[in-house]
C-alpha positions in Angstrom: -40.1 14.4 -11.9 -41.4 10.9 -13.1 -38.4 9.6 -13.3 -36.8 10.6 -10.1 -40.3 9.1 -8.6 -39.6 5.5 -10.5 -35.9 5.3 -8.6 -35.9 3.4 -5.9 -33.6 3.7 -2.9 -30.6 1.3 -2.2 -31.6 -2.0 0.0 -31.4 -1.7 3.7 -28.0 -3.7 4.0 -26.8 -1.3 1.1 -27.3 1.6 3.2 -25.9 -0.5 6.5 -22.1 -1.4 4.3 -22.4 2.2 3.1 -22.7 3.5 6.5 -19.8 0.9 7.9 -17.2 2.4 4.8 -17.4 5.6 7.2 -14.7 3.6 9.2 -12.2 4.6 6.8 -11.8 8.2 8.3 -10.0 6.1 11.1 -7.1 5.2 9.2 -7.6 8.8 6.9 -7.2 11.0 10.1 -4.5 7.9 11.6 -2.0 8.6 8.7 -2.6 12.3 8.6 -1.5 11.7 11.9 1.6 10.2 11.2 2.7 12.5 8.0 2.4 14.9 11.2 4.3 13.3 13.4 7.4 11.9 11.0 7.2 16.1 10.1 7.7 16.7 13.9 10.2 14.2 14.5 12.5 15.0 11.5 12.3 19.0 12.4 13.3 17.9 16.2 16.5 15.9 14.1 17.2 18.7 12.2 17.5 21.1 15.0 19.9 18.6 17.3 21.8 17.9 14.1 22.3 21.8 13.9 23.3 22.2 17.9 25.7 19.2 17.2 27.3 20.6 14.1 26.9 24.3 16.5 28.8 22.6 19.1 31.5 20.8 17.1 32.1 24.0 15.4 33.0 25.5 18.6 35.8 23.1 19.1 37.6 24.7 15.9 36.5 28.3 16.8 39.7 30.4 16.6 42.0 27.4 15.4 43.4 28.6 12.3 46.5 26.5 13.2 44.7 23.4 12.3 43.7 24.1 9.1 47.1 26.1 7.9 49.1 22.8 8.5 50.6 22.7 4.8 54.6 24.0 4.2 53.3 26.0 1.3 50.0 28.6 0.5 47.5 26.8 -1.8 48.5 28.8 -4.1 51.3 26.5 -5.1 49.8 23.9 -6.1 47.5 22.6 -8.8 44.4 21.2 -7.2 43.4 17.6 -7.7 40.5 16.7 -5.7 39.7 13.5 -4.7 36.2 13.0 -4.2 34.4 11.3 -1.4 33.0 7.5 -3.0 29.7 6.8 -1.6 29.4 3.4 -3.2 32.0 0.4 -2.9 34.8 0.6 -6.4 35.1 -2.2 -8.4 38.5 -2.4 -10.3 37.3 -3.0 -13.6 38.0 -0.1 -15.6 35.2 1.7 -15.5 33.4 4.6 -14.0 30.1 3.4 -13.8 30.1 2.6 -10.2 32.2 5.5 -8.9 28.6 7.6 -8.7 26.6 9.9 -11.2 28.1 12.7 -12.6 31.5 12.5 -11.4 32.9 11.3 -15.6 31.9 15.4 -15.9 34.7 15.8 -13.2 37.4 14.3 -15.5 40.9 16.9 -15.7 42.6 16.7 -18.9 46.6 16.7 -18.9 48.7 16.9 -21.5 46.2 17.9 -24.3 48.3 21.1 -25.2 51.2 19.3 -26.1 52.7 19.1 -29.6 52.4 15.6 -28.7 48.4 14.0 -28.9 49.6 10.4 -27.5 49.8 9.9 -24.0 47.0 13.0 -22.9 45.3 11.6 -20.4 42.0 12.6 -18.1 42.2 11.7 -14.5 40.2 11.2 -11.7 40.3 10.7 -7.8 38.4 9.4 -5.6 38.4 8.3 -1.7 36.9 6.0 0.0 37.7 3.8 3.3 41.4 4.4 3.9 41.8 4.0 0.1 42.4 6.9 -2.3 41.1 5.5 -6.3 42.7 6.6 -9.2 41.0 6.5 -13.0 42.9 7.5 -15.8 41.5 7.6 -19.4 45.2 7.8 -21.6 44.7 8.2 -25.6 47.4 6.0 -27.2 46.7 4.2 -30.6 49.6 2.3 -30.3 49.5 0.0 -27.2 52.9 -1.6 -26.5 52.4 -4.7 -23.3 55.4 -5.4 -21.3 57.6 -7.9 -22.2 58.4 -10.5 -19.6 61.3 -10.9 -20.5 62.8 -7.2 -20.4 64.2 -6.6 -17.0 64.0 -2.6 -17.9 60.1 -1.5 -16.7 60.2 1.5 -18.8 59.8 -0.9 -22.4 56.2 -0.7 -22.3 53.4 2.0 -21.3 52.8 2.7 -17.9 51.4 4.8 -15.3 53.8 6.0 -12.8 53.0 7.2 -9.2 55.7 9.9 -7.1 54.8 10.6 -4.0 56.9 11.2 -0.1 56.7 8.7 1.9 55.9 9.0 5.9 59.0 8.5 6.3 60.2 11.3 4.3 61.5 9.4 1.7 60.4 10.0 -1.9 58.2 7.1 -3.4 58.3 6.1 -6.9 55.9 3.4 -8.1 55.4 2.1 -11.6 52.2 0.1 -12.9 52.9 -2.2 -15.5 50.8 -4.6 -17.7 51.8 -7.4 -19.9 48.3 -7.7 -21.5 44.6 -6.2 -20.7 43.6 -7.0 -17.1 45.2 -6.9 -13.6 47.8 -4.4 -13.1 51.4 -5.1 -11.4 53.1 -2.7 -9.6 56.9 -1.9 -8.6 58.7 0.0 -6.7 61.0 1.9 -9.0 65.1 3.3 -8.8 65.6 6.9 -9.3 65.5 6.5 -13.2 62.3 4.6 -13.3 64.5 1.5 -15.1 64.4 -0.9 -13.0 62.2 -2.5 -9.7 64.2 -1.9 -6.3 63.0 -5.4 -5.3 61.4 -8.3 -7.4 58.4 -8.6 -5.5 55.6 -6.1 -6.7 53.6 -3.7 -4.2 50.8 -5.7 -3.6 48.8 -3.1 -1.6 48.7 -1.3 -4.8 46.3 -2.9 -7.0 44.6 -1.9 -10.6 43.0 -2.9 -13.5 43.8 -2.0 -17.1 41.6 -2.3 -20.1 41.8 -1.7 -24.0 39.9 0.9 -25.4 39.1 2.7 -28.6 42.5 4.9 -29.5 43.7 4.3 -26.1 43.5 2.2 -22.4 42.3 2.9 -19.4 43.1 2.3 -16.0 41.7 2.4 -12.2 43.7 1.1 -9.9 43.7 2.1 -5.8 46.4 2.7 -3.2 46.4 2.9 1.0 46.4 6.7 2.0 49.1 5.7 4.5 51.4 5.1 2.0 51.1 8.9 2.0 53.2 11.4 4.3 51.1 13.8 6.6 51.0 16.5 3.7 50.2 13.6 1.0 52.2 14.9 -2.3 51.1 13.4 -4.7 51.9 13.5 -8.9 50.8 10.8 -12.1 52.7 10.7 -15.5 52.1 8.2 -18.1 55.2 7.2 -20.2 54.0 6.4 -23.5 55.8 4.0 -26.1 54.7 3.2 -29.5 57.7 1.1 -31.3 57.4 -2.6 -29.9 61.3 -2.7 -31.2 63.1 0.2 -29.8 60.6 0.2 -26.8 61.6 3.9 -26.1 59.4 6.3 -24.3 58.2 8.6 -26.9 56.5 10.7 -24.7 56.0 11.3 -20.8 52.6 13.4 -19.9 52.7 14.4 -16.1 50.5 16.2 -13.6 52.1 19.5 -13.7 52.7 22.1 -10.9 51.7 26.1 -11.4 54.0 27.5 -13.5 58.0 28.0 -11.8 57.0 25.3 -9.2 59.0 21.8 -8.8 56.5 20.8 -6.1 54.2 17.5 -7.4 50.3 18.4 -7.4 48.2 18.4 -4.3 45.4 15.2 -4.5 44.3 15.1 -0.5 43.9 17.0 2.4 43.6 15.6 5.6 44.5 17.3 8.3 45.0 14.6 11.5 44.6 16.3 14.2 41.8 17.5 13.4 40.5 14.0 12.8 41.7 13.3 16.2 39.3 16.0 17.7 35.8 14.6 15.8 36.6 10.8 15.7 34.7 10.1 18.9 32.3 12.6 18.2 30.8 10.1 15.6 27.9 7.8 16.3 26.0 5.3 14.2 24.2 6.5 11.1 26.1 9.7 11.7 28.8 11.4 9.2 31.1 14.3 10.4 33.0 16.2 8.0 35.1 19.3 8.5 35.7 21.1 5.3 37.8 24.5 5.3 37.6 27.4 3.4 38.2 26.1 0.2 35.9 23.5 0.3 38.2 20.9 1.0 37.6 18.2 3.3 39.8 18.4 6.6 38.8 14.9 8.5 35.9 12.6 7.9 34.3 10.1 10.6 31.5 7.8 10.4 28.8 7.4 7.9 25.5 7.7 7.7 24.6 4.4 6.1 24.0 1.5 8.6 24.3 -2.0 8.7 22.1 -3.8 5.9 19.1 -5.4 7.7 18.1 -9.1 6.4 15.1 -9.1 4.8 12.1 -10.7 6.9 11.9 -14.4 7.5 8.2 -14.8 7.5 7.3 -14.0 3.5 3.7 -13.0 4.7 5.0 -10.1 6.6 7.7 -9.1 3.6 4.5 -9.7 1.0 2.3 -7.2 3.5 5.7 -4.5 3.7 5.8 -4.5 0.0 2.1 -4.0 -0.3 2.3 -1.2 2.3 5.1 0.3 0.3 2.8 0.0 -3.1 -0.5 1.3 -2.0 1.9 4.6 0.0 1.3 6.7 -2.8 -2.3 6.2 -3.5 -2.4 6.5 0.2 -0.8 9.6 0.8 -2.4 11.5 -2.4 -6.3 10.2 -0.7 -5.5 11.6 3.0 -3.2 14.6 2.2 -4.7 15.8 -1.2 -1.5 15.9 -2.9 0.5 14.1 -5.2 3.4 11.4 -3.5 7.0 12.3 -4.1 9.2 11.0 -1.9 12.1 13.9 -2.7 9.2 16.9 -2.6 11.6 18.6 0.1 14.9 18.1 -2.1 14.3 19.4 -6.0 17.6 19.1 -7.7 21.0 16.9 -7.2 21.5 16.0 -3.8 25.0 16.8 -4.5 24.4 19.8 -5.9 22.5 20.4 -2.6 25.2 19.4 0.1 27.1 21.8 -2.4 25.4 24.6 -2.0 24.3 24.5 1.3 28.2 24.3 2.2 28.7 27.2 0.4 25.6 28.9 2.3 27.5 27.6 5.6 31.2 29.2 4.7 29.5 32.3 4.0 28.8 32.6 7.7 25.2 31.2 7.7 24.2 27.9 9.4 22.0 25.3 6.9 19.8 22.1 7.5 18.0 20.4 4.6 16.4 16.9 4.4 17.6 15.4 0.8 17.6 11.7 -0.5 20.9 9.8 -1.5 19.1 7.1 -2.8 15.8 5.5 -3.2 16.2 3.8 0.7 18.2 6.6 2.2 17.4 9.7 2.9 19.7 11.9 5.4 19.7 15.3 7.5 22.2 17.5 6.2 23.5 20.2 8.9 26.2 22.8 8.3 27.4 25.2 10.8 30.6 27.6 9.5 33.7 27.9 11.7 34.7 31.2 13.0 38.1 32.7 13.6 38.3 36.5 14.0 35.2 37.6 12.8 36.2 35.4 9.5 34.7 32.0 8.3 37.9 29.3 8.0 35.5 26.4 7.6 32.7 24.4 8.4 31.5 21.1 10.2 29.1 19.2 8.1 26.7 16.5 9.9 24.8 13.9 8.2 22.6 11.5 9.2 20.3 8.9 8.3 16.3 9.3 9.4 16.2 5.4 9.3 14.8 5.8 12.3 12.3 7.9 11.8 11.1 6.2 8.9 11.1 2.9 10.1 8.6 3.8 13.2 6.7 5.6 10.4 6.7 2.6 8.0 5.4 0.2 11.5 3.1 2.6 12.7 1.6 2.8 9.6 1.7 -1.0 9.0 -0.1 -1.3 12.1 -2.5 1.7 11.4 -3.4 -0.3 8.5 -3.8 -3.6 9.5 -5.8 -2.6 12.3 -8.1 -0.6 10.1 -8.6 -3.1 7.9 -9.4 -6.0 10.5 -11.4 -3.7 11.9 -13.6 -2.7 9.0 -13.5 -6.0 8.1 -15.2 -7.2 11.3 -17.3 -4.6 11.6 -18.5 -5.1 8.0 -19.2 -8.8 8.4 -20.9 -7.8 11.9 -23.2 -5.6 9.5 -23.7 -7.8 6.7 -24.4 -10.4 9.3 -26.6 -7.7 11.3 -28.5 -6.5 7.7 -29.0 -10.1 6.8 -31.3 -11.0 10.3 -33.0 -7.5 9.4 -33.8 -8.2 6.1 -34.9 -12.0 6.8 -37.3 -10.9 9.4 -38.6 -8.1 7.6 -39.4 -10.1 4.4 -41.0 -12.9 6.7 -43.2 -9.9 8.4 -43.8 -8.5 4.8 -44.7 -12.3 3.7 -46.8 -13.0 6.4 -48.8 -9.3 5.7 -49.0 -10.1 2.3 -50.8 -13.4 2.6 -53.1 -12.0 5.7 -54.9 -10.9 2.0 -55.5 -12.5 -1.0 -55.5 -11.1 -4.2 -58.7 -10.3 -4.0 -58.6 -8.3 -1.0 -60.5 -11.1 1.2 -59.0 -11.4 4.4 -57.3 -14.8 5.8 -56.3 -14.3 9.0 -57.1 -11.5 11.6 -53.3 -11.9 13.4 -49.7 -12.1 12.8 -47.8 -14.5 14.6 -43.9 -13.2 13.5 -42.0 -10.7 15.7 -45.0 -10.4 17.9 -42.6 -11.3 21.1 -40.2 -8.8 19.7 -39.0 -5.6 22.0 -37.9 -3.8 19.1 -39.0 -1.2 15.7 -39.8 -4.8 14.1 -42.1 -6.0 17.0 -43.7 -2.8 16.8 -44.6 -2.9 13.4 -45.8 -6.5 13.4 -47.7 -6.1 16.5 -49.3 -2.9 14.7 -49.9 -4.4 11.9 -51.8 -7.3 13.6 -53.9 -5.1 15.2 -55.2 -3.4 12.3 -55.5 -6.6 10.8 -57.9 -7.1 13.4 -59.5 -4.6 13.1 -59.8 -4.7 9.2 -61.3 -8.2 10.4 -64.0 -7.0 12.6 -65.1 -4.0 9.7 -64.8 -6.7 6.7 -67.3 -9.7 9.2 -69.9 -6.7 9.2 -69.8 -6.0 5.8 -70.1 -9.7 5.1 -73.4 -9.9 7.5 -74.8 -6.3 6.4 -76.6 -7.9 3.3 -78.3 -11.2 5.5 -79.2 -8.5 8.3 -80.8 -5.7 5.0 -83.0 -8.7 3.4 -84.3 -9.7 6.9 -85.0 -5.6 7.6 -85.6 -4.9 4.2 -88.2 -7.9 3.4 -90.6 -6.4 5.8 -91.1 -3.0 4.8 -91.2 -4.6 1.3 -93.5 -6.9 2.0 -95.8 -4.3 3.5 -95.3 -2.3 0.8 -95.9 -5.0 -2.4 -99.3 -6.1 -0.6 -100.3 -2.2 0.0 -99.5 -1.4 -4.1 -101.5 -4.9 -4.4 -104.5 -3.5 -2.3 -104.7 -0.1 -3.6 -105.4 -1.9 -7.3 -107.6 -3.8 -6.0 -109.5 -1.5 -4.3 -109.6 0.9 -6.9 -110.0 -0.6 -10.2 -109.3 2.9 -12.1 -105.8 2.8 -11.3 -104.7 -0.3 -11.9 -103.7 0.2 -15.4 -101.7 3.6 -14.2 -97.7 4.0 -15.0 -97.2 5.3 -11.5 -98.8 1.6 -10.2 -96.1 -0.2 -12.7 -93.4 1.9 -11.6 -93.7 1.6 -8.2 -94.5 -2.3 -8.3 -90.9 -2.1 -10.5 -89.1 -0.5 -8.0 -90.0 -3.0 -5.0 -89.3 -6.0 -7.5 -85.8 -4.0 -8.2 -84.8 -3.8 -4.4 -85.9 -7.2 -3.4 -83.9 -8.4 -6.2 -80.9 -6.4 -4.8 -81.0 -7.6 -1.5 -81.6 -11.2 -2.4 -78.4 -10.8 -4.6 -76.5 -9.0 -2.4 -77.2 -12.3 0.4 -76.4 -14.8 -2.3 -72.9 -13.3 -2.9 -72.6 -13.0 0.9 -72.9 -16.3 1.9 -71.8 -17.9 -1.2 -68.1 -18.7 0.1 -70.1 -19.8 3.7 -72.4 -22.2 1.8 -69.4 -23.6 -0.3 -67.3 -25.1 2.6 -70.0 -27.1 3.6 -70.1 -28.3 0.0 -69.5 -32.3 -0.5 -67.1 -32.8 -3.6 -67.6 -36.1 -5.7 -66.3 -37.3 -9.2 -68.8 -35.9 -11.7 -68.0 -37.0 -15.6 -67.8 -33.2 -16.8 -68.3 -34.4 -20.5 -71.5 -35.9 -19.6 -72.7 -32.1 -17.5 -71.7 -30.0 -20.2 -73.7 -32.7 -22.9 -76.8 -32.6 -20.7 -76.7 -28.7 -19.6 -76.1 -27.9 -23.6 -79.1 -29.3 -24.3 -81.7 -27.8 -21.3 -80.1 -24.4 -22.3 -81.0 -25.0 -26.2 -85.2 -25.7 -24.7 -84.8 -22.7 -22.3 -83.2 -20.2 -24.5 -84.7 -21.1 -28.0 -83.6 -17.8 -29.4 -80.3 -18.7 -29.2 -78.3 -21.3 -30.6 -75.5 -23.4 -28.8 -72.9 -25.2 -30.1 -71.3 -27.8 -27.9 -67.8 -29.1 -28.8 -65.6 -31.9 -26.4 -63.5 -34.8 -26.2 -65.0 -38.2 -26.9 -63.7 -39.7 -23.6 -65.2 -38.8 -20.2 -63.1 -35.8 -18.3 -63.7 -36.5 -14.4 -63.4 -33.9 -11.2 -63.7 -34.0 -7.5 -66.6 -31.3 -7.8 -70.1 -30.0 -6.9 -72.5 -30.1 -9.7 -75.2 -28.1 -9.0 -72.5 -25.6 -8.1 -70.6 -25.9 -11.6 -73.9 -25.6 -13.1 -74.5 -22.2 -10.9 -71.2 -20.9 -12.7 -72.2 -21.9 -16.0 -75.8 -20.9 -16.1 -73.7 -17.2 -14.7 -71.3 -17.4 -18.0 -73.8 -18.7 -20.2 -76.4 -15.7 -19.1 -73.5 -12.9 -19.5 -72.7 -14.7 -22.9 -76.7 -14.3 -24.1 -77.0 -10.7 -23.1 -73.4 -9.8 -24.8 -74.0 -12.4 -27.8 -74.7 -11.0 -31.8 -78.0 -11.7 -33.4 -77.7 -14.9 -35.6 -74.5 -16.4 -33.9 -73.9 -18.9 -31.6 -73.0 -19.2 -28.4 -70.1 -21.9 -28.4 -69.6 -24.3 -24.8 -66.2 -26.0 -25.3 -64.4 -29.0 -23.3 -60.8 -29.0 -23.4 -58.6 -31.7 -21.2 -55.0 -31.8 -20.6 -52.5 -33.7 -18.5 -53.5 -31.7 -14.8 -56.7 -29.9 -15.6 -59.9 -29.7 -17.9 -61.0 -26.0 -19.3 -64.4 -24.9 -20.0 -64.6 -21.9 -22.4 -67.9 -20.2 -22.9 -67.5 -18.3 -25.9 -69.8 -15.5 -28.1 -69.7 -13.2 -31.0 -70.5 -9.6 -29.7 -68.2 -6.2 -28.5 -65.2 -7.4 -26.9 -63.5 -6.3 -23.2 -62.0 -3.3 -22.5 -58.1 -3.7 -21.6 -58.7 -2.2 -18.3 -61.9 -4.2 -17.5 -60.2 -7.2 -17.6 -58.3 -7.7 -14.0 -61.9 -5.9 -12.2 -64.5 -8.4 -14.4 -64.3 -10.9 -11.9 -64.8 -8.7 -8.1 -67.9 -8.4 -6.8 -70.4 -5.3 -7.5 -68.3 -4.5 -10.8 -70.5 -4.6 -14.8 -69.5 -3.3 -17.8 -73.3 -3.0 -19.2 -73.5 0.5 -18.8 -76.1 2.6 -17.3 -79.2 1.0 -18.9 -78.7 -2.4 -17.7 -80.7 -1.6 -13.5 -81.2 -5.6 -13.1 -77.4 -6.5 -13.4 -75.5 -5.3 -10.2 -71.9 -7.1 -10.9 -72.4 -10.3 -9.1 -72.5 -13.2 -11.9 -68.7 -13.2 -12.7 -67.7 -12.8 -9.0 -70.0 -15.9 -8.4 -68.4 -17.8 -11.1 -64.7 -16.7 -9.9 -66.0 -17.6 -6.1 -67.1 -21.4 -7.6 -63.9 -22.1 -9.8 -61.1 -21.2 -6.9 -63.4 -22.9 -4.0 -62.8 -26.0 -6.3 -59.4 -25.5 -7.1 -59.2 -23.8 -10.6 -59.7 -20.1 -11.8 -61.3 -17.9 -14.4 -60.2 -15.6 -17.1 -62.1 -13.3 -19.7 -60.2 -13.1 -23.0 -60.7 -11.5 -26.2 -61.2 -13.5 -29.2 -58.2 -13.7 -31.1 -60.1 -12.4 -34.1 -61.2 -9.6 -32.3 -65.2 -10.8 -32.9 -66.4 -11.2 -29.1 -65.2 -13.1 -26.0 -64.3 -16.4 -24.1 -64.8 -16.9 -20.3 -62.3 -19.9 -19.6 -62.9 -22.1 -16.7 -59.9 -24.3 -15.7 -60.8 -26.8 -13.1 -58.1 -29.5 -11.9 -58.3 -33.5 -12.5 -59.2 -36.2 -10.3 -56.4 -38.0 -10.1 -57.9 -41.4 -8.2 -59.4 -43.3 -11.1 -63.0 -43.5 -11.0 -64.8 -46.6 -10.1 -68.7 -45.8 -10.2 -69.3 -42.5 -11.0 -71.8 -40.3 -10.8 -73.5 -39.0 -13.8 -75.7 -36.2 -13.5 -77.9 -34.6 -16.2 -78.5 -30.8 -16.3 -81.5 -29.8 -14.2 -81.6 -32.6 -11.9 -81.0 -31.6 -8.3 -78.8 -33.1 -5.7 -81.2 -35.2 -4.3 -83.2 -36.0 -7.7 -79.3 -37.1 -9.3 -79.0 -39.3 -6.0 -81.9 -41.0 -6.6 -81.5 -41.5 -10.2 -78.2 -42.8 -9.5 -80.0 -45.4 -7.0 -82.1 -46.6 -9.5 -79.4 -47.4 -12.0 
C-alpha cells in the first residue's frame, strides 16, 4: 500500500491530451461505418447483377435453336477449348503471360505413336477477335527452311486447315528459317508450295529453340474462320537437312471413324447479336451452354486505366491510406485484413464452380478478386428450355465503383479526423499550458506568502483574484485564509508583550508579599517552601521576559542601523571578555590576519554570539575548549562556535533553530528554546544563515554563522571592542 501511496498521478495537461485521444472513436465508429456501407452497396450490386443475368436469361428461355447451330452432335468431335485470355499475349514463345495455371491445360498429341519426334502439346486461347495458338513440339533434330527451296515442306512446320467463310477449305503453313518471327503461307492442296508469294500477314507467330524440341505461339483473326470455325494443327517433322523429307506428320485427330478436323471455338452469332447491346462499361456478359462452352462474349469488366494523380502529395497521402488499411481495419473491426476473406480458393476455380452450380438449375452470385486492383461480381443465372437447363448467362462486373467512394470516403474520414484531433489537441495543449502557468503562479505566490519558517509575508494574493473561474476561486480562498492566518499569527506575536505587562503585576505583588512574609516572620525565612516559591516567580518572570524578547526581536531589528564593523577585531575583543566572564572555561580563538568587514549591527552579532557561546558552555566537556573560529571567503565570512560534548540528534537538526524548541531534556526549567531561534532571527535579518553540524570526528558540535561581505571598501571604520555599547563604541570612536 506504500507504494501505491508514493505514485503520483499524471500532470494536468497529461490527463487533458489523454482525454482529447477519445476523438479517435470518430474515425473508429466513421470506418465501421463505411465497412458497412461498401457491405450494403456491393449486396445491392450483387442482387441487380442477379435480375440482369435473370432477365438476359429470359431472352434465351426456350431457344434451343441457338445453341444447336452445329451440322454435327458434339459427339463428333474432339474438344479443343480455347480459353478466354484475361491479360494482353505477347508472341515470344512463352506461356508466362497467358495466365496461371493454364500450362496444366496443355493436350498432348501424338505421344502414342511409334514415332517420339514431332508429339506436340497444344494450347488455345482467345482473346479480342484473336484466337492464340501455343504448341510445345519435341524434335531433337531441328531442320530451318532453306531460302532457297521453293518446296515449303523441306523444313519443320506447323500447318493450320481450317473452312473458310466462304466455304472454301483453308490451308496455311508456318515456316521458319531460323529462331524468331514466324512466316506464314497459304498452301496448294499438297502442302508443296505457297498459292501466292506474299505471306498471310494477319497470321503472325514466334518460334523459339528449346531443349529436345521448339516451340511456337503464334495468333490468327477468328474471322478467318467460317460460322462453325473447323479447325485442325499438324506439325510435319523433318530431321535429314539433305533429303529434307517429312519423316513424320502428328495431327489433331478426330474421334475414331471421323474425317471431320477437331472443334477449337464455339461461337454462336446470333446469339452474340442478342447480348451485344446489353453490355455496359465495366460489365462482362457471357453465355455458356450446357457443356460449358462459351456461346457469345461482350464487354469486359476491366475499365480504362486511370493516370495516376498529378499532385505527388495527394498520391503520397493514397498510398499511405492504402498502407495504414490493414492496421486500420484489424483496430475498428477486430479482425485480421484480407482483402480476398469472401473468395478462399482460385478465382477461376470459383467462376468454375459457380457455373456449374448455375447449369444445375440454381442461380449463383459471389464477390471474388482477379487481381490485386480488381475485384468483380460474379452472377450466374441457368437458361431454361422445357423444364431442362441448356445454359447459362454469366455477368461480371467490376466494384471499381464501390471501392473508389470507399477508398475517398475513407480518405476524407481520415484526413478530417486527423485535422481535427490535431486542432483540437493543440487547442488542449495550448488550453493545459495557460492552466498550468496560472496554477504554478498561484502555487508560487502561496508558497512565498510563508517562509520556511512558517512566518507569514503577506496577508493577500494578488494572482487570479479578478478571475470568474475554479482558479479565482481558489486564489480568492486562499487569500482569505491567508488573512486570516494573518490576523491569528499578529495576536500570537503581541500575546507575550500584553502577558509580561498582565503578568508583571500579579508578580510583582506576589515577590514583595513572599518578601514581607520573611520579613515579618523571621522563623520562616530559611524554609524550602519560601525558596520554592520565590523560585517559581523568578521562573515565570524569566518566561515572560523571554517570551517578549523573541516577540519583538524581528520588530526591534528593522529599526537596526547597519555599519562596517571589522569582524576580526569583534571576535578578538569578545574572546577575551568571555575568557574574564567564564573563567571555568577556556576559549581558543583562531582567524585570519587581515581584517574581515560587514554591513552589520554589533551589539546585535554579539547578542547571537553570547546565544552560541552560552549553548556551547552548557553542552561543552570538562577540560576542553570551546573553539571561536573566523573563516573568510570570496562572498561571505563564517563564524563557527565549536565544543567537545554529545553531539545532535539527526532529527534535531532542521527544528534546532525555531522558536520554543531544546534538546536539554527535562531537567534544564531555565532554557525554554529561544537562544538558537534568536541567533537564526540575527544572521538572516543581516543577510546570512545558521547551521548546527556534527563534528566530523563525531566528538561534539559546530554552530556556523555565515554572514555576507561588504563589498564598498572601507574608509574609516568602526572598531568596536566586546562590551562596549552603541553609544559607549560611538564615543570611543569620537575620541580616536
Amino acid at each position: 500500500m506504500k507504494i501505491f501511496r508514493r505514485i503520483r498521478g499524471p500532470r494536468l495537461g497529461t490527463k487533458l491530451i489523454l482525454l482529447g485521444l477519445t476523438l479517435l472513436i470518430v474515425p473508429w465508429f466513421s470506418y465501421r461505418q463505411l465497412v458497412e456501407m461498401e457491405r450494403l452497396l456491393v449486396q445491392g450490386q450483387s442482387h441487380a447483377q442477379l435480375l440482369m443475368a435473370e432477365g438476359i436469361s429470359t431472352l434465351f428461355n426456350g431457344r434451343e435453336d441457338l445453341f444447336n447451330d452445329l451440322p454435327v452432335t458434339i459427339e463428333d468431335y474432339e474438344t479443343l477449348f480455347a480459353h478466354p485470355l484475361r491479360n494482353n499475349v505477347r508472341l515470344d514463345g512463352r506461356l508466362e503471360d497467358w495466365g496461371e495455371d493454364l500450362e496444366e491445360k496443355l493436350l498432348s498429341f501424338g505421344a502414342g505413336q511409334d514415332v517420339g519426334d514431332a508429339s506436340f502439346q497444344l494450347l488455345l486461347g482467345e482473346r479480342a477477335g484473336q484466337l492464340y495458338l501455343y504448341l510445345r513440339v519435341r524434335d531433337p533434330d531441328l531442320v530451318y527452311r532453306n531460302p532457297d527451296y521453293l518446296r515449303l515442306d523441306s523444313a519443320d512446320q506447323v500447318r493450320l486447315s481450317f473452312i473458310r467463310p466462304d466455304g472454301n477449305d483453308g490451308r496455311v503453313s508456318l515456316v521458319f528459317t531460323e529462331a524468331g518471327a514466324v512466316t506464314a503461307y497459304t498452301m496448294d492442296g499438297d502442302w508443296r508450295f505457297a498459292t501466292t508469294g506474299a505471306p498471310e500477314t494477319a497470321i503472325q507467330g514466334f518460334m523459339e529453340p528449346m531443349e529436345a524440341g521448339w516451340a511456337m505461339e503464334f495468333r490468327l483473326p477468328l474471322e478467318l474462320l467460317g460460322s462453325r470455325r473447323y479447325f485442325g494443327v499438324s506439325v510435319a517433322d523433318v530431321d535429314d537437312p539433305l533429303t529434307r523429307e517429312v519423316a513424320a506428320l502428328v495431327q489433331t485427330l478426330p474421334t475414331a471413324g471421323k474425317e471431320s478436323f477437331d472443334l477449337v471455338v464455339l461461337r454462336s452469332p446470333e446469339v452474340l447479336n442478342i447480348i451485344e447491346g446489353l453490355g455496359y462499361s465495366g460489365a462482362r456478359i457471357l453465355v455458356i451452354d450446357a457443356e460449358q462452352r462459351v456461346r457469345a462474349e461482350t464487354g469486359a469488366h476491366t475499365t480504362a486505366v486511370v493516370g495516376e494523380p498529378s499532385d505527388s502529395l495527394m498520391a503520397f497521402i493514397e498510398d499511405g491510406f492504402e498502407a495504414i488499411r490493414p492496421l486500420l481495419h484489424r483496430f475498428s473491426m477486430f479482425e485480421r485484413w484480407d482483402p480476398q476473406a469472401d473468395i478462399p480458393g482460385d478465382p477461376e476455380g470459383i467462376a468454375g464452380e459457380i457455373i456449374a452450380a448455375s447449369l444445375h438449375g440454381d442461380p449463383q452470385v459471389i464477390r471474388q478478386t482477379v487481381d490485386e486492383s480488381l475485384e468483380i461480381i460474379t452472377a450466374a443465372h441457368p437458361i431454361v428450355s422445357r423444364d431442362q437447363v441448356i445454359g447459362t448467362v454469366v455477368v461480371e462486373q467490376n466494384i471499381d465503383d464501390i471501392m473508389s467512394f470507399q477508398r475517398s470516403a475513407l480518405e476524407q474520414v481520415i484526413l478530417v479526423s486527423v485535422a481535427s484531433l490535431f486542432a483540437v489537441l493543440l487547442a488542449m495543449v495550448g488550453f493545459a499550458g495557460r492552466l498550468a502557468w496560472r496554477i504554478r503562479n498561484l502555487r508560487r505566490e502561496a508558497s512565498a506568502a510563508i517562509d520556511a519558517r512558517g512566518r507569514l509575508r503577506t496577508s493577500t494574493l494578488q494572482s487570479e483574484m479578478s478571475s470568474g473561474d475554479e482558479i479565482g476561486d481558489l486564489s480568492r480562498s486562499v487569500s482569505e485564509m491567508l488573512s486570516k492566518l494573518h490576523q491569528h499569527s499578529t495576536f500570537l506575536e503581541n500575546m507575550p508583550r500584553t502577558l509580561r505587562h498582565e503578568i508583571n503585576n500579579p508578580l510583582n505583588t506576589l515577590s514583595t508579599s513572599l518578601q514581607n512574609l520573611a520579613e515579618q516572620h523571621p522563623e520562616v525565612r530559611e524554609s524550602k517552601y519560601l525558596d520554592s516559591a520565590r523560585r517559581g516567580v523568578m521562573r515565570i518572570g524569566a518566561i515572560v521576559q523571554n517570551l517578549a524578547d523573541a516577540a519583538s526581536l524581528e520588530e526591534s531589528l528593522e529599526t537596526e542601523e547597519l555599519e562596517l564593523v571589522d569582524i576580526r577585531q569583534l571576535l578578538e575583543s569578545y574572546v577575551a571578555n568571555c575568557r574574564f566572564s567564564h573563567p571555568r572555561c577556556e576559549f581558543v580563538y583562531r582567524g585570519a590576519g587581515a581584517p574581515a568587514y560587514a554591513r552589520v549591527s554589533d551589539h546585535r552579532i554579539e547578542q547571537m554570539l553570547d546565544k552560541i557561546v552560552d549553548n556551547a558552555i552548557d553542552f561543552h566537556r570538562a577540560d576542553s575548549p570551546v573553539t571561536v573560529q573566523l573563516d573568510t571567503n570570496r562572498g561571505y565570512l563564517q563564524i563557527t562556535v565549536a565544543n567537545r560534548g554529545p553531539i545532535l540528534p539527526e532529527k534535531s537538526r532542521e527544528s534546532l533553530f525555531d522558536s520554543m524548541v531544546t534538546h536539554r531534556g527535562p531537567h534544564s526549567h531555565m532554557h525554554f528554546g529561544l537562544g538558537l531561534y534568536v541567533v537564526r532571527v540575527i544572521a538572516e535579518h543581516h543577510g546570512g544563515h545558521v547551521r548546527a553540524l556534527n563534528l566530523a570526528d563525531g566528538s561534539g558540535v559546530a554552530i556556523m554563522v555565515q554572514l555576507p561581505v561588504a563589498r564598498d571598501a572601507p574608509g574609516h571604520v568602526k572598531i568596536t571592542t566586546a562590551g562596549e555599547n552603541t553609544s559607549d563604541a560611538k564615543a570611543a570612536q569620537a575620541r580616536r
